[in-house]
N, C-alpha and C positions, 0 to 999 in steps of 0.2 A: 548248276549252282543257283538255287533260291535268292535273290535280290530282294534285301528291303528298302522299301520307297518311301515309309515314314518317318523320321528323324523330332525330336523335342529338339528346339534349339532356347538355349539360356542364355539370356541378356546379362552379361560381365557386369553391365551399368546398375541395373535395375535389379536382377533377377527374375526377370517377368519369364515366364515359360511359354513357350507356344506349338504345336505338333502341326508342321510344313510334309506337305508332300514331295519330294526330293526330283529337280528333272533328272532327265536319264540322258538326255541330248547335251547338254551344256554345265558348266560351271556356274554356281551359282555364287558372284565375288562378294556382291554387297548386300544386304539384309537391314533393314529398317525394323528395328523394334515399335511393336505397334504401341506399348507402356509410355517407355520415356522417348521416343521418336530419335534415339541415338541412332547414326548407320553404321551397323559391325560392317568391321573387313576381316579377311583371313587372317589367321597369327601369321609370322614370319615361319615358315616350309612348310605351311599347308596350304591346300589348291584351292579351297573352298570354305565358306561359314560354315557348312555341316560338318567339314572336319573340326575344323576349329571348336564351335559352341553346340555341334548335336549330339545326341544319344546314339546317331550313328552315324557311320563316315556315309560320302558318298556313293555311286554305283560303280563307277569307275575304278576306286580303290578298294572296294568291296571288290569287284571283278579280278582285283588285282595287276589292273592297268595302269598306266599313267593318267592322272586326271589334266585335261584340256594342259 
């Protein structure tokens, strides 16, 4: 299974866009918009900002595992 580690994450606030390299070791809960300096957190039933605001989920649910 091919894993992608790059994600766009979109700021809800702002719409600023930015392309993060996704860790592979951990969850990543909170994410600072570099535009308007809001700190996203996960929506309610998702593990992660990349679920929530990226272009892709994370590795974990890509894998099809439980995330953290």
């Amino acid at each position: 299974m091919n894993i992608e580690l790059q994600s766009t994450i979109t700021c809800p606030y702002c719409g600023h866009k930015m392309e993060e390299t996704m860790p592979t070791d951990a969850c990543q809960y909170f994410y600072e918009c570099e535009n308007c300096k809001k700190v996203l957190k996960p929506k309610q039933g998702d593990c992660c900002v990349y679920c929530s605001y990226g272009t892709v989920k994370c590795p974990p649910i890509q894998q099809g595992t439980s995330c953290c």
